[in-house]
N, C-alpha and C positions, 0 to 999 in steps of 0.2 A: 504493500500500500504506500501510496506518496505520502502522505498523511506519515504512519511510522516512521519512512525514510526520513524525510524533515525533522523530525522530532529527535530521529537519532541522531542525524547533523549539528542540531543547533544542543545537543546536549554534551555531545563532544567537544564544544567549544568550551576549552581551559575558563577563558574570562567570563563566558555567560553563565556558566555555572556557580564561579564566585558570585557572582552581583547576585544570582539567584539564590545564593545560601543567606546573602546579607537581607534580601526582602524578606526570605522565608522566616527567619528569626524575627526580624524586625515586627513584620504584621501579624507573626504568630504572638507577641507581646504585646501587641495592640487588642488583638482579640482577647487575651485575660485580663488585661487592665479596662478596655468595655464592659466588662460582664462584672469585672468589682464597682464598677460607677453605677451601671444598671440595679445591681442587688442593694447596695448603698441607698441609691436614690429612689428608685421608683418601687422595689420588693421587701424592701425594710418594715416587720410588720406595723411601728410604731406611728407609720407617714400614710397620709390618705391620699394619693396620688390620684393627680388627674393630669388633663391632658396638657392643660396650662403651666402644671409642674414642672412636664417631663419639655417642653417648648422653652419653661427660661431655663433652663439646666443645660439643653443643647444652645441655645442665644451663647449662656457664656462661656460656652467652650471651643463653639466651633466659629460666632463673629468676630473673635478677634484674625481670624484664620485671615480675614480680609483687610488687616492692615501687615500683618505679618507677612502677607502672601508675595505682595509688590516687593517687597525686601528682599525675599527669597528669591526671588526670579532675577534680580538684578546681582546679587550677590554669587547663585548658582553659574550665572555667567561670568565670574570675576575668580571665586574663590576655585580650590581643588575639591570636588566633587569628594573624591574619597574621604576626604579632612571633614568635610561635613557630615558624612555617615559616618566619622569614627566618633568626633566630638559630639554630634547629635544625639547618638544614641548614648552616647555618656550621658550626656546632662539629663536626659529621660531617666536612666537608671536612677540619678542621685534626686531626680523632684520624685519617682514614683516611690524611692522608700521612703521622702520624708511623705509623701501623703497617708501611706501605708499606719506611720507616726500619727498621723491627724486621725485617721478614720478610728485606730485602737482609742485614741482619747475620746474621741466622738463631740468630736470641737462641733462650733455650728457652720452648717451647710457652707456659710459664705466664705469662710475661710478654708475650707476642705476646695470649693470650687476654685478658688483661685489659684491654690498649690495643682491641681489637676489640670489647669491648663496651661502650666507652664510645662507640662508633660505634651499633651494633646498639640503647644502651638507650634513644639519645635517638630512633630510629624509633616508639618508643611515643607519642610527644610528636604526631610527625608524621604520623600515619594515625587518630590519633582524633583530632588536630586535621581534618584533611581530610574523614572520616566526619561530627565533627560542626557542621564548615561548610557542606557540602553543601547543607541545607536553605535556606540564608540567601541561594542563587543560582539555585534553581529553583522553581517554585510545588508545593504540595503536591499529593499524587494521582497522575494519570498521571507526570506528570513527573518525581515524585520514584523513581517504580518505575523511569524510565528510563535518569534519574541514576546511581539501584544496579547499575542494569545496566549502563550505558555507563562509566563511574567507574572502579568497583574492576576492572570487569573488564581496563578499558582500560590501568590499572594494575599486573595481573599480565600483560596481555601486555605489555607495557615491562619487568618483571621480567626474563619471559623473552626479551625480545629483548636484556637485558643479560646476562643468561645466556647469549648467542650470543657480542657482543661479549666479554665473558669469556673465552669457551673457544677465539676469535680468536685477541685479545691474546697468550693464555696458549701458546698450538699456536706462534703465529710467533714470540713473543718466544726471548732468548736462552734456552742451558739451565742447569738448576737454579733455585734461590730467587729470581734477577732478574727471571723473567718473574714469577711471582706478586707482585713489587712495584710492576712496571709496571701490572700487572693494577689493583692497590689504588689506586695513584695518578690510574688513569682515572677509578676511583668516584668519588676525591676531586673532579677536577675536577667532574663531575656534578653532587655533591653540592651545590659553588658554587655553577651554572649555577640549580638549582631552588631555591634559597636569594634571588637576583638576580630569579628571577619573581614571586615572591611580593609583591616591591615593586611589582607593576602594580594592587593593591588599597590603598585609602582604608587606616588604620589600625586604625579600628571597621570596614570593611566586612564582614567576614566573622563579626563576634560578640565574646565575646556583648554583650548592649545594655550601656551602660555603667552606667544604674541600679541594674545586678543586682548589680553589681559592691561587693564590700567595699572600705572606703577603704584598709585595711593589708594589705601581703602575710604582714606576720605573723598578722594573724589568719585569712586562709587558710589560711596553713598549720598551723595550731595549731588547727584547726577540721576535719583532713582526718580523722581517725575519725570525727567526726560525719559529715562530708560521705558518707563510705563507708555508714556504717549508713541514714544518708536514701537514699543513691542505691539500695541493698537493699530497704529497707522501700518505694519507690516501686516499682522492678521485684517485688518481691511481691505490690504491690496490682493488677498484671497479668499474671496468671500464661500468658495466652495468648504471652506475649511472654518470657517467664522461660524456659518450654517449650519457644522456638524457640531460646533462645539453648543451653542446655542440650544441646537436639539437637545445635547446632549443633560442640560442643564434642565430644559424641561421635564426629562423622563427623570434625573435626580430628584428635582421635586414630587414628580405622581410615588417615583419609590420612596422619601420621604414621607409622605403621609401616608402611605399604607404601610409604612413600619409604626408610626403613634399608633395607627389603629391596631395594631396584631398588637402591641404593648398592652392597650387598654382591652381589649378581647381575653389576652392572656388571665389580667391582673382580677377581670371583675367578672365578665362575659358567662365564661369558659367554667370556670370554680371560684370555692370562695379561700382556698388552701394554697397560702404561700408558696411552699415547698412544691406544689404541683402545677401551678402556674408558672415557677420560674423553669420547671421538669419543659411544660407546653411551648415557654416562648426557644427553650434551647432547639425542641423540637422543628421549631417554624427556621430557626436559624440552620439547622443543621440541612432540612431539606431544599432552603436557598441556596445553600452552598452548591447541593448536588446541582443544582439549574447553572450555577458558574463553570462548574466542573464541565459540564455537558456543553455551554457555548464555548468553552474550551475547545472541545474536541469537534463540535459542526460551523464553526466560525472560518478557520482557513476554508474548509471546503465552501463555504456558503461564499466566501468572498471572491473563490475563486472563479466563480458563476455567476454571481450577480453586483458582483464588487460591494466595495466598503458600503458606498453609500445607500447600495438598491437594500442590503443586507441591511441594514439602519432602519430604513424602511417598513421591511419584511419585520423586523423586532415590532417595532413601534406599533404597526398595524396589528400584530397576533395579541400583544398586551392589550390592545385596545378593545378585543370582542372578550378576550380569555377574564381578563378582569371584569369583565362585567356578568359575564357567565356564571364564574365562580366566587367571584368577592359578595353579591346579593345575598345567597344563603345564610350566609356570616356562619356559615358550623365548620368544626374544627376541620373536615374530611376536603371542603371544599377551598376554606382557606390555606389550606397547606398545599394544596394541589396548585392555587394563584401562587404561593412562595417561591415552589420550581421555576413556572414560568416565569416570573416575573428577575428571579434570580437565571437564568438562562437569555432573557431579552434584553436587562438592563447589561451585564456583560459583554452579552454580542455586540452589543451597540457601542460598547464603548470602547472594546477591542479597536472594532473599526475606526472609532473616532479617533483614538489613539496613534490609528496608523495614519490617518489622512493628515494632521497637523504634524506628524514627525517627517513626513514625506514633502508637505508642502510650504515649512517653514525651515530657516537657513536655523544651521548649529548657534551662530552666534547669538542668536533669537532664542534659540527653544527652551532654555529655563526662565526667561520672562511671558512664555508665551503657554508655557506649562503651570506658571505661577499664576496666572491670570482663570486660565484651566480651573485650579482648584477653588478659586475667591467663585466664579461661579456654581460651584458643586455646594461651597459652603456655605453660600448665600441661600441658594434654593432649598438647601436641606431644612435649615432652619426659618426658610419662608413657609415651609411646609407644615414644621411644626406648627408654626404661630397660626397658619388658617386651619391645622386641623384641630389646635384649640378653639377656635372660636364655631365649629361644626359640628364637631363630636359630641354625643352625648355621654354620657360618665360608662354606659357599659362598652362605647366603641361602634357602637351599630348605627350608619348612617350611608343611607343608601342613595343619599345628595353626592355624598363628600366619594364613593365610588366612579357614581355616572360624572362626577366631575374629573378624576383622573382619565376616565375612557377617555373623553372627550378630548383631553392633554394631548392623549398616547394617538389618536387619530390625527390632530393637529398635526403632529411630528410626521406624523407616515406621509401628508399631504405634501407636505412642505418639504420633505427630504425624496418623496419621488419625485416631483419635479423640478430638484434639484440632480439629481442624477439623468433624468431623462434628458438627451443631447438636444441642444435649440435645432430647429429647422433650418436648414441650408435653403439659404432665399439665394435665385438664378433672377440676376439681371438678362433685359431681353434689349440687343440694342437695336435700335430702330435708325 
């Protein structure tokens, strides 16, 4: 099969496999340090969580992501790529054991939060560092689609298999706030662990070239509005690539609120037992994953027949009926069945997306332009939260706040097929 050949090609490569060991740990830490914030905040039995809860809780973790982000992208173009995955994942380790600290004390919310997202804001650093290394350890073309594919996916499955090990930890650890420290402090170690890999690469080997590089970190940084408006005016001058990220921001937000709602399903819906709801949401997590997995594996081929963007498409449109089919019921059997897909479609789509801005934007751009990338993912997430607080009702059952994602996910398919589809060749007649 071409499909295995590729797979065995791009796994043979010495360097793709490093960088892939450093995401692997990396977002495998992310997913047990998730599942301590989640247990923490929203499954704590002593908190009466709604949806408004779980919406400022994401505001202040993931809005700062959007001034952080511009930095990152301007920086990621400046500094050495690898020094950022090594130091990054340091500083992660050392805030997640001091939160680890906070949660054992059971300080209040507001200070537990701000220690957590000096964890969460330096992940900006570390995923458009990795996104816009990638190219600098596979060759361009097939390989880099396979990269998108095998990479990020291979990344959110590590999420969610820390997501496992999370809700482990969490289920056996002692009760109350001990186990969710223990929980924190495994990320920490993690966090080291992918920090320690990242030293199996040269200093420059991952980017960017050092020519490009300005001699001051001041004037990088004193340069990062400009760097933002170029990085803009550059994704402008390609709009086929502007349109997919756009899209892509869209389908973040419909997958945004149909995670508050699987939250609120989980927590109230579903049962009324702590310990079995957080059992149900690990559930809905675990079968997304398998939908990642799966666009994993039908993504190159799908792209390689109907290309990146018709495949964008083809996602946006199936989430569009499927969600509506199966999200209405709201019972456990059917919502977990919308989890696959929806974890299958938002993947595919972003594989592609992934590959159409790495193919259509210059190296010297693409950590500003990847940076930009994430301010939109983490704007939408959390636009999402906020309107599905104001729609939800406390058990989660809202068959508005449904037909209002279809509706998203059909948008998208509108607008990215005819964005794939080639314009009509007009034949002057001369007379």
């Amino acid at each position: 099969m071409s499909l295995v050949h590729d797979l065995r090609t791009l796994l043979g490569l010495g360097a793709f496999r490093k960088l892939l060991a450093v995401r692997l740990l990396s977002q495998l830490a992310d997913g047990v340090f998730q599942v301590a914030l989640a247990t923490y905040v929203v499954f704590s039995p002593e908190k009466q969580t709604s949806a408004a809860s779980i919406a400022s809780a994401m505001a202040v973790l993931l809005l700062p992501y959007s001034l952080v982000g511009p930095f990152a992208g301007v920086l990621l173009d400046r500094w050495s790529r690898r020094q950022v995955l090594f130091y990054g994942n340091l500083v992660r380790a050392v805030f997640a054991a001091a939160t680890a600290v906070l949660v054992a004390a059971a300080v209040p919310d507001a200070l537990f939060l701000l220690c957590a997202l000096c964890v969460t804001a330096v992940n900006r650093f570390i995923l458009s560092g990795l996104s816009a290394a990638l190219p600098r350890v596979v060759d361009t073309g097939e390989q880099l689609v396979m990269g998108n594919s095998l990479s990020p996916t291979a990344g959110t499955l590590a999420a969610t298999s820390g997501a496992a090990v999370g809700f482990v930890v969490s289920l056996a650890g002692p009760e109350g706030h001990a186990a969710d420290a223990i929980t924190v402090f495994v990320a920490g170690l993690l966090y080291l662990c992918a920090g320690l890999a990242s030293l199996r690469f040269g200093r420059d080997r991952l980017g960017p070239d050092p020519e490009a590089i300005p001699p001051r970190l001041r004037t990088a940084v004193a340069g990062t509005a400009r760097g933002l408006v170029a990085g803009l005016r550059h994704l402008a001058q390609r709009p086929v690539a502007a349109r997919a990220l756009g899209s892509m921001a869209v389908m973040r937000f419909c997958y945004g609120a149909l995670t508050v709602t699987v939250l609120m399903l989980c927590r109230y819906a579903w049962t009324d037992d702590n310990t079995e709801a957080m059992a149900l949401l690990g559930v809905a997590v675990g079968v997304s994953g398998a939908g990642f997995f799966a666009a994993a594996v039908i993504t190159p081929w799908a792209v390689a027949r109907l290309g990146p963007l018709g495949w964008i498409t083809m996602c946006a449109g199936a989430a569009a009926v499927l969600v509506t089919v199966l999200g209405l019921p709201f019972a456990r059997g059917t919502v977990l069945a919308a989890a696959f897909v929806l974890g299958l479609a938002t993947q595919g789509a972003k594989i592609s997306t992934d590959t159409v801005v790495q193919t259509a934007v210059a190296d010297d751009h693409r950590g500003r332009v990847f940076s930009l990338y994430d301010m939109l993912f983490n704007i939408a997430f959390v636009g999402a939260a906020a309107v599905s607080a104001l729609m939800l009702p406390p058990d989660g059952r809202s068959a508005t706040l449904i037909l209002t994602v279809a509706a998203l996910y059909a948008a998208v398919a509108w607008v990215m097929f005819h964005t794939a589809r080639p314009a009509p060749v007009r034949v002057s007649r001369e007379t």
